[in-house]
Jmol script that loads the backbone (N, CA, C; Angstrom):
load data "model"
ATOM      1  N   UNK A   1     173.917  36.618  79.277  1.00  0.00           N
ATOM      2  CA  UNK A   1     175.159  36.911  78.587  1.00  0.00           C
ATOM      3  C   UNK A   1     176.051  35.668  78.651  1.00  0.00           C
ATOM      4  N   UNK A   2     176.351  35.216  77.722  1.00  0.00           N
ATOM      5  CA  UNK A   2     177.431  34.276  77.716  1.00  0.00           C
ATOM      6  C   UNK A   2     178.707  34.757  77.914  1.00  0.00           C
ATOM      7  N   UNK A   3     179.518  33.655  78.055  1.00  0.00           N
ATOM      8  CA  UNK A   3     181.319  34.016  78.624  1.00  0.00           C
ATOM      9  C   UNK A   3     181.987  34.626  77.752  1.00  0.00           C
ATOM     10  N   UNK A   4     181.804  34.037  76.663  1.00  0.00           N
ATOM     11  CA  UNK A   4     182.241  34.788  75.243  1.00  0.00           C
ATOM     12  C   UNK A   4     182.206  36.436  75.591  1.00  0.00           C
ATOM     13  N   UNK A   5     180.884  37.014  75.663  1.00  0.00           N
ATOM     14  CA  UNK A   5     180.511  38.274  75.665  1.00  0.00           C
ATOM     15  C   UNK A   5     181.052  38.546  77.429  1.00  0.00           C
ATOM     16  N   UNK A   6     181.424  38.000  78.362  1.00  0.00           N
ATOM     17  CA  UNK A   6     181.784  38.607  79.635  1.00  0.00           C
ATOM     18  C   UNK A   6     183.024  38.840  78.959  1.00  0.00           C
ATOM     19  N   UNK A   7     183.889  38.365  78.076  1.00  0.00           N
ATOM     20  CA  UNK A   7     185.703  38.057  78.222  1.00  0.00           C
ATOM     21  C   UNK A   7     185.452  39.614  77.596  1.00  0.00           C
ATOM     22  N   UNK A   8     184.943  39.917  76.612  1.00  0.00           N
ATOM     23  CA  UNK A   8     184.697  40.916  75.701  1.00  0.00           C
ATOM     24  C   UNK A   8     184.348  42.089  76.368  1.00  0.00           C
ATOM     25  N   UNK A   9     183.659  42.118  77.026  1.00  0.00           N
ATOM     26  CA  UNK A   9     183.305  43.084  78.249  1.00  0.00           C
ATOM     27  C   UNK A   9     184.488  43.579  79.422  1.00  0.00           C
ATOM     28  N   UNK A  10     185.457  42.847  79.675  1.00  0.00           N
ATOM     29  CA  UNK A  10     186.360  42.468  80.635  1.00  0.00           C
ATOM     30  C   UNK A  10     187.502  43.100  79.830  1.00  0.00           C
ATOM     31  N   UNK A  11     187.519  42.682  78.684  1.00  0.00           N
ATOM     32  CA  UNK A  11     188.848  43.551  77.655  1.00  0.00           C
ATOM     33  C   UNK A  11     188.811  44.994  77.617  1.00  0.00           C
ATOM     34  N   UNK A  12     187.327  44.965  77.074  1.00  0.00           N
ATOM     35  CA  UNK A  12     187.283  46.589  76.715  1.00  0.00           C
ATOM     36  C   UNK A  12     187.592  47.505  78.399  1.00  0.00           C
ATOM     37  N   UNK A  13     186.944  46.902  79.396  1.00  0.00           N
ATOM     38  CA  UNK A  13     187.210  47.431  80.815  1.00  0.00           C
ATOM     39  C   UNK A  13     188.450  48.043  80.723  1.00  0.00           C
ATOM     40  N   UNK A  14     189.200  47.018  80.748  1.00  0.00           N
ATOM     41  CA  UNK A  14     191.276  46.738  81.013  1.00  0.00           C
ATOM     42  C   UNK A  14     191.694  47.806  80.065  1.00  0.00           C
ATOM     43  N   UNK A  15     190.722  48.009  78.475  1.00  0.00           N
ATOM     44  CA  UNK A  15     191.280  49.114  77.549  1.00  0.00           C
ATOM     45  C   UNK A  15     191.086  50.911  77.987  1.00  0.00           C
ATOM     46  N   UNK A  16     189.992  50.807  78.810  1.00  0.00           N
ATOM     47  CA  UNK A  16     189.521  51.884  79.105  1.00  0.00           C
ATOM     48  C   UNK A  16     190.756  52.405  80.237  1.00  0.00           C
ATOM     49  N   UNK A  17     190.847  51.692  81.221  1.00  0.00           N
ATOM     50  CA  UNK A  17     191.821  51.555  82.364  1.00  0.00           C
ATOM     51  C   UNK A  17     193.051  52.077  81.667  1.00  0.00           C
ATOM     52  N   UNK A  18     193.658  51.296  80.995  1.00  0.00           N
ATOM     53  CA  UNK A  18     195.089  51.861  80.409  1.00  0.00           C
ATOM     54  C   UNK A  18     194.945  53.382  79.684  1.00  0.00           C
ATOM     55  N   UNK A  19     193.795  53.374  79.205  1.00  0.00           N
ATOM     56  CA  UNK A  19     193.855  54.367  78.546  1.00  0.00           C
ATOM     57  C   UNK A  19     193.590  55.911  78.759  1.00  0.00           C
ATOM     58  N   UNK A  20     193.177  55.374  80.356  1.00  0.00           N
ATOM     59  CA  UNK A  20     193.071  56.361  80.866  1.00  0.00           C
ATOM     60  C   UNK A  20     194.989  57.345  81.889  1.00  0.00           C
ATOM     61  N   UNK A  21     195.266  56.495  81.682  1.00  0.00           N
ATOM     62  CA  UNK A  21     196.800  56.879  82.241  1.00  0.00           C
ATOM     63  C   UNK A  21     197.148  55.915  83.269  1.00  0.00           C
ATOM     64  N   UNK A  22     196.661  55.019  82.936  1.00  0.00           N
ATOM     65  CA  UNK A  22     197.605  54.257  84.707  1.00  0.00           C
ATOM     66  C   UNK A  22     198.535  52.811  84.257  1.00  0.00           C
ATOM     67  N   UNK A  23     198.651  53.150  82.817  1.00  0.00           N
ATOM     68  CA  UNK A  23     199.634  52.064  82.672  1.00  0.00           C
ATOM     69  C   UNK A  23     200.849  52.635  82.606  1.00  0.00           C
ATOM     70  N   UNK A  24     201.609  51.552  82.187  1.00  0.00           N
ATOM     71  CA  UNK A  24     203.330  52.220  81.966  1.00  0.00           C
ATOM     72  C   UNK A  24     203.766  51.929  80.641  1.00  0.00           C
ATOM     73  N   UNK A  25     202.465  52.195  79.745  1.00  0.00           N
ATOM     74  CA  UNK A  25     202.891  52.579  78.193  1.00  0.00           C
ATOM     75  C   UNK A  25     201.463  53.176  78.005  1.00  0.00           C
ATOM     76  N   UNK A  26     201.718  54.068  76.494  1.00  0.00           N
ATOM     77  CA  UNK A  26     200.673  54.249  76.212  1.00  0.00           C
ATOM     78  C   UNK A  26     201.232  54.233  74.153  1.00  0.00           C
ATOM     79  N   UNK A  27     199.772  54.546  74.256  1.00  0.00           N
ATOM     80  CA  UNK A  27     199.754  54.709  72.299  1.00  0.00           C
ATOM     81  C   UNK A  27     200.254  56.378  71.979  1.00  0.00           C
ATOM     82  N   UNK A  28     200.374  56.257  70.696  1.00  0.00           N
ATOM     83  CA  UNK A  28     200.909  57.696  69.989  1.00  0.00           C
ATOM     84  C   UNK A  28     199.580  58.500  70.729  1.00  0.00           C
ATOM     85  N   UNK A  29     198.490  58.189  70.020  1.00  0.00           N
ATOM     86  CA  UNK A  29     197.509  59.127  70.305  1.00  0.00           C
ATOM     87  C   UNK A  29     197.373  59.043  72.629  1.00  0.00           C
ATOM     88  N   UNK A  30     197.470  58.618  73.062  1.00  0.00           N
ATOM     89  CA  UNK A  30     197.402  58.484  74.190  1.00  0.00           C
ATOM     90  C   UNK A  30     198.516  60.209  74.599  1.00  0.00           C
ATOM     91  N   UNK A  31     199.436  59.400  74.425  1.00  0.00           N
ATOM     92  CA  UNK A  31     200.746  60.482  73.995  1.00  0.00           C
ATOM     93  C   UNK A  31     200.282  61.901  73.982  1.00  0.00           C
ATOM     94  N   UNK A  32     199.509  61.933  72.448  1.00  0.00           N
ATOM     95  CA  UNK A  32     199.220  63.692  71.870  1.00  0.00           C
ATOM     96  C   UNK A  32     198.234  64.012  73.076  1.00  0.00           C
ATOM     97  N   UNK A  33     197.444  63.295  73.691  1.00  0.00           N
ATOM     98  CA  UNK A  33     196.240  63.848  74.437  1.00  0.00           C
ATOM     99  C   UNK A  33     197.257  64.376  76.051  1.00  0.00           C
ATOM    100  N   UNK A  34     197.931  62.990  76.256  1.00  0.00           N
ATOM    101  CA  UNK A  34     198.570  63.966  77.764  1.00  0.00           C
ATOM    102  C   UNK A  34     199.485  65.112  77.555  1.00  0.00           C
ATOM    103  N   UNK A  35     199.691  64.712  76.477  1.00  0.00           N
ATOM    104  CA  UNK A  35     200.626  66.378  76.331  1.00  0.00           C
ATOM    105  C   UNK A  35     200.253  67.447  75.735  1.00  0.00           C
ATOM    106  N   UNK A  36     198.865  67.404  75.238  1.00  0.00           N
ATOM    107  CA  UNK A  36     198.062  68.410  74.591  1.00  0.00           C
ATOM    108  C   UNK A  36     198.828  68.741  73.166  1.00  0.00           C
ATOM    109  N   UNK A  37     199.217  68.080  72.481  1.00  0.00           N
ATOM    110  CA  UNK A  37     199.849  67.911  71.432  1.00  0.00           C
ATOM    111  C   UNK A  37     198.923  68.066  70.328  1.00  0.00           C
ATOM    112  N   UNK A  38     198.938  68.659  68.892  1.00  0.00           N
ATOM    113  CA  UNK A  38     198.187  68.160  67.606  1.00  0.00           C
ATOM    114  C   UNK A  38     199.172  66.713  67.293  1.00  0.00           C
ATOM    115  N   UNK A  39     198.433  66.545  66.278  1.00  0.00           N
ATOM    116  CA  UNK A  39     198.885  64.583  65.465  1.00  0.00           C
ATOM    117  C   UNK A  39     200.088  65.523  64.937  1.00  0.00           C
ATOM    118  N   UNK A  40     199.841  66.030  64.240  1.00  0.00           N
ATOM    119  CA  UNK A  40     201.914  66.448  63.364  1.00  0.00           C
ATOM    120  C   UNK A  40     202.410  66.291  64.319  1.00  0.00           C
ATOM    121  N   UNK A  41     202.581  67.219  65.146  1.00  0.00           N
ATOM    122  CA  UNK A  41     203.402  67.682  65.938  1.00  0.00           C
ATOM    123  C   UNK A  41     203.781  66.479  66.985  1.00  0.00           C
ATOM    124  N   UNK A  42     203.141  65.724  67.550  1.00  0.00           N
ATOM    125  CA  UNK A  42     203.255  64.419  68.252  1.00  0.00           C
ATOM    126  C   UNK A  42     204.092  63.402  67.148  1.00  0.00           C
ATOM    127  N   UNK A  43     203.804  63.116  66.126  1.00  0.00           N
ATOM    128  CA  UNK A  43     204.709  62.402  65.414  1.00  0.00           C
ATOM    129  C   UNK A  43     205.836  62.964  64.764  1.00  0.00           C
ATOM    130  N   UNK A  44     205.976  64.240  64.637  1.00  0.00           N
ATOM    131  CA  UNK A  44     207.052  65.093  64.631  1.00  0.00           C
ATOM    132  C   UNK A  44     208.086  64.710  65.420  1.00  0.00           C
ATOM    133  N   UNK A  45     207.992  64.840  66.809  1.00  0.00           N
ATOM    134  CA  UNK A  45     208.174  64.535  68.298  1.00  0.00           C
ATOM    135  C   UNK A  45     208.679  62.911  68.226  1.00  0.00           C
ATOM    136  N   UNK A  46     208.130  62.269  67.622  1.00  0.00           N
ATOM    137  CA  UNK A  46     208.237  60.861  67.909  1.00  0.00           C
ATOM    138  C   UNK A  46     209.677  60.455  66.805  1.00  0.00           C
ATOM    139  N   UNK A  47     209.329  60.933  65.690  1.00  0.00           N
ATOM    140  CA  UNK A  47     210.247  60.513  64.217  1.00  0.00           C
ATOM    141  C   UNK A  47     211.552  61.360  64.127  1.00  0.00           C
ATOM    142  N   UNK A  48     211.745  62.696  64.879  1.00  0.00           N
ATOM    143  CA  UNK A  48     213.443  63.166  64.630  1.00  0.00           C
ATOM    144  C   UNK A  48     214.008  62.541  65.685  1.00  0.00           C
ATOM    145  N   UNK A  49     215.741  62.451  65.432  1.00  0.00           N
ATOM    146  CA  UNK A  49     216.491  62.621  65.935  1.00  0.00           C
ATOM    147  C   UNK A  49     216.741  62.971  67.309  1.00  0.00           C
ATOM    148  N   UNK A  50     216.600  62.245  68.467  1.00  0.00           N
ATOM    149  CA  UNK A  50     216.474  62.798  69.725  1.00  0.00           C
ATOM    150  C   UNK A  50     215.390  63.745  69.890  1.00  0.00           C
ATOM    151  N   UNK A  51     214.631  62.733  69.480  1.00  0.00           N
ATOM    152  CA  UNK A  51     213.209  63.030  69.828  1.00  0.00           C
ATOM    153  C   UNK A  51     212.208  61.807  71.015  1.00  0.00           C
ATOM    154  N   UNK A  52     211.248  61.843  70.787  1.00  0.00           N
ATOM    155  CA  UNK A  52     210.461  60.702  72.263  1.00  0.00           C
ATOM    156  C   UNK A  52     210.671  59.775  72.101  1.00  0.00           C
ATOM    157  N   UNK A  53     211.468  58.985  72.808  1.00  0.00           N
ATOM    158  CA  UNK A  53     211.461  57.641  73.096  1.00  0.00           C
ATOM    159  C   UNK A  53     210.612  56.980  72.659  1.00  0.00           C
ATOM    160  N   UNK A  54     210.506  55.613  71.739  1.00  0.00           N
ATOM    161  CA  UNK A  54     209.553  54.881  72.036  1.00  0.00           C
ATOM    162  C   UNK A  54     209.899  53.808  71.203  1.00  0.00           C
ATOM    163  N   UNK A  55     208.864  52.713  71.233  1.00  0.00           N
ATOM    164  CA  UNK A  55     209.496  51.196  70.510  1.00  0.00           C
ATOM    165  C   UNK A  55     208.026  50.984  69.536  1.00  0.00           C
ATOM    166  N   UNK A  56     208.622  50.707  68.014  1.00  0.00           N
ATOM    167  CA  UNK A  56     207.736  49.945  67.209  1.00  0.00           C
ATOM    168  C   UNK A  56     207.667  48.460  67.279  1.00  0.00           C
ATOM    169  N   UNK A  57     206.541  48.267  67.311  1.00  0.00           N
ATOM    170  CA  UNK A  57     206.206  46.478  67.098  1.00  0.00           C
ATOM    171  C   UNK A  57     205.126  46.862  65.599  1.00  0.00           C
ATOM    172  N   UNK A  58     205.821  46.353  64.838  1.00  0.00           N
ATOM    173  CA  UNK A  58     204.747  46.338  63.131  1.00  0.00           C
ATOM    174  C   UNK A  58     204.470  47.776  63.168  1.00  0.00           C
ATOM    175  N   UNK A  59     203.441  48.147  63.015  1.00  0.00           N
ATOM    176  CA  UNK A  59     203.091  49.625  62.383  1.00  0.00           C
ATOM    177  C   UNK A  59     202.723  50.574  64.194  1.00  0.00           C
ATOM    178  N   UNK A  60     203.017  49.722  64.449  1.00  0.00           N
ATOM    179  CA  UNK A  60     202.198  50.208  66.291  1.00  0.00           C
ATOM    180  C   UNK A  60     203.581  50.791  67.199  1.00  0.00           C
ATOM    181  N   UNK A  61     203.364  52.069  67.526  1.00  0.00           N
ATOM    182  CA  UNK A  61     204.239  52.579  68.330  1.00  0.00           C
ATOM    183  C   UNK A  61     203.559  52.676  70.144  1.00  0.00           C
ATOM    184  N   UNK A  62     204.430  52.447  70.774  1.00  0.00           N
ATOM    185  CA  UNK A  62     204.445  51.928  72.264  1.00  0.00           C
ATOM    186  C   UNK A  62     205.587  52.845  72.963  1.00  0.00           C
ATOM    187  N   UNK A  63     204.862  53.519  73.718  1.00  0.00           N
ATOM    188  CA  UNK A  63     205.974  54.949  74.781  1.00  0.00           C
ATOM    189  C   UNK A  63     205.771  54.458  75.842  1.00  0.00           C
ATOM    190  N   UNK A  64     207.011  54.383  76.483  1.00  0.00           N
ATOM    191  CA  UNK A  64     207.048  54.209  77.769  1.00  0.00           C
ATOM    192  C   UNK A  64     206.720  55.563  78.666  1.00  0.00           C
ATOM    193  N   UNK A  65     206.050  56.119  79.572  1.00  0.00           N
ATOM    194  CA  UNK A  65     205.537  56.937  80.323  1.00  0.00           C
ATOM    195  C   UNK A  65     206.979  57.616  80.983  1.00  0.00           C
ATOM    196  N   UNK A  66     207.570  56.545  81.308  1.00  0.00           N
ATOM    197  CA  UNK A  66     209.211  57.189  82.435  1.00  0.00           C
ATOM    198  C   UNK A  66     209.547  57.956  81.187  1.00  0.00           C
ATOM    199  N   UNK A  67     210.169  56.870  80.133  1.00  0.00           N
ATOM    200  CA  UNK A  67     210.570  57.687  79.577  1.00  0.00           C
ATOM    201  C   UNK A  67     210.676  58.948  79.141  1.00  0.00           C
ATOM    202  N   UNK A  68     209.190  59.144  78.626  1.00  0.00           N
ATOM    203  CA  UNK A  68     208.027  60.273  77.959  1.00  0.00           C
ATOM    204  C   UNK A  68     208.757  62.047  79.167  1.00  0.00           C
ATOM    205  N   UNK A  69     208.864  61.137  80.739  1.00  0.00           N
ATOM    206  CA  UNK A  69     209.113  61.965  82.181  1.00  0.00           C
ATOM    207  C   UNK A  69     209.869  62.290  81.317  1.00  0.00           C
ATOM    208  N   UNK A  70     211.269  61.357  81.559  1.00  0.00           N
ATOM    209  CA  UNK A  70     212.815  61.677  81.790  1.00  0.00           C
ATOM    210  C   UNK A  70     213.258  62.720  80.196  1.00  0.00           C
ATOM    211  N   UNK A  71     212.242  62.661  78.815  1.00  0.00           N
ATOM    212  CA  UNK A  71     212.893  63.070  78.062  1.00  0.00           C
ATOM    213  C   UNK A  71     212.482  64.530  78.304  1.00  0.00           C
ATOM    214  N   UNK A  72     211.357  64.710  78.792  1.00  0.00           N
ATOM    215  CA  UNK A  72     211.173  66.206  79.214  1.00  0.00           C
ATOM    216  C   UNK A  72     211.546  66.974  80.125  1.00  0.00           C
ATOM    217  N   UNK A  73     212.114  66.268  80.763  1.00  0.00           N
ATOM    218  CA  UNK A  73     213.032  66.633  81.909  1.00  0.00           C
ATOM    219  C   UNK A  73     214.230  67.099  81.426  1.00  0.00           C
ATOM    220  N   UNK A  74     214.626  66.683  80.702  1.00  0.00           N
ATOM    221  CA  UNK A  74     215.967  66.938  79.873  1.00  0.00           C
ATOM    222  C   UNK A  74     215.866  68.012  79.410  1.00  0.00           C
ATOM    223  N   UNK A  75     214.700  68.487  78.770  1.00  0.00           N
ATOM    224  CA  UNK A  75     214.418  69.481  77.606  1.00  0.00           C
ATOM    225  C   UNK A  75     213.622  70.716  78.539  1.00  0.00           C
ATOM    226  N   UNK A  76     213.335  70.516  79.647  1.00  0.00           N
ATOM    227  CA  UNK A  76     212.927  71.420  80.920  1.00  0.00           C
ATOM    228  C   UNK A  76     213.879  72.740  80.600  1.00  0.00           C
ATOM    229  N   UNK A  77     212.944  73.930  80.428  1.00  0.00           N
ATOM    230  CA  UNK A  77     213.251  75.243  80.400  1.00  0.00           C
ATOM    231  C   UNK A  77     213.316  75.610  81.721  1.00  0.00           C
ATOM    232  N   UNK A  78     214.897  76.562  81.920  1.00  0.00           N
ATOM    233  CA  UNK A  78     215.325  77.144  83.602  1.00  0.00           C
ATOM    234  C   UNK A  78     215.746  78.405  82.519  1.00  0.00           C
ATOM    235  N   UNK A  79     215.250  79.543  83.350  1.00  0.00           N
ATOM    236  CA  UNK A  79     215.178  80.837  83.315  1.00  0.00           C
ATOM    237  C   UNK A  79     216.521  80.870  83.929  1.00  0.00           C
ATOM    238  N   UNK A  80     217.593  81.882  83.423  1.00  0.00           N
ATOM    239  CA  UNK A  80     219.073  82.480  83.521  1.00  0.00           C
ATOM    240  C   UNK A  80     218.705  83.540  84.000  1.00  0.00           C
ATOM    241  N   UNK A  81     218.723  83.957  85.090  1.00  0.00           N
ATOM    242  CA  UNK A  81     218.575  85.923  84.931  1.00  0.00           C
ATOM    243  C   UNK A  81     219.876  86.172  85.389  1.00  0.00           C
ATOM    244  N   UNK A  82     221.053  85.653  84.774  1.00  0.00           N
ATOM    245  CA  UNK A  82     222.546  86.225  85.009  1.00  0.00           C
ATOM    246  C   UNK A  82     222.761  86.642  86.651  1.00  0.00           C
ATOM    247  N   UNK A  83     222.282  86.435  87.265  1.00  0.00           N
ATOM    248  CA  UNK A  83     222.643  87.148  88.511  1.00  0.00           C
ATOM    249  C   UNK A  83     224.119  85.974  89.127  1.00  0.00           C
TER     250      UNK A  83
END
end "model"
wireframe off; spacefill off
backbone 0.3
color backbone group
């Protein structure tokens, strides 16, 4: 195997790694899978109004993970039983 084909080998590794959850961004689709989301509904989520955090670079959307926390945290359902 030449170096060429190790660097290539070594990328896809690093892609698998992130993509498995241990970075501190992920992709849209990364996104729909940890949250068990369909595609509408994840870009639904992404495109209103105080909706998920996240930053475009060109056509590519990039979520920060804290964020992804802190906005559901916000939106965290607490049961009232008036008492």
């Amino acid at each position: 195997m030449d170096r060429s084909s190790e660097n290539v080998d070594r990328s896809k590794e690093a892609e698998g790694t992130q993509a498995a959850g241990s970075g501190e961004f992920c992709s849209a689709e990364e996104l729909r899978q940890w949250l068990g989301l369909g595609r509408t509904k994840t870009f639904e989520l992404l495109n209103r109004p105080g909706g998920i955090p996240h930053y475009r670079v060109g056509r590519r959307i990039i979520i920060r993970r804290q964020e992804v926390l802190a906005w559901l945290e916000e939106r965290r359902f607490r049961f009232d039983d008036g008492s």
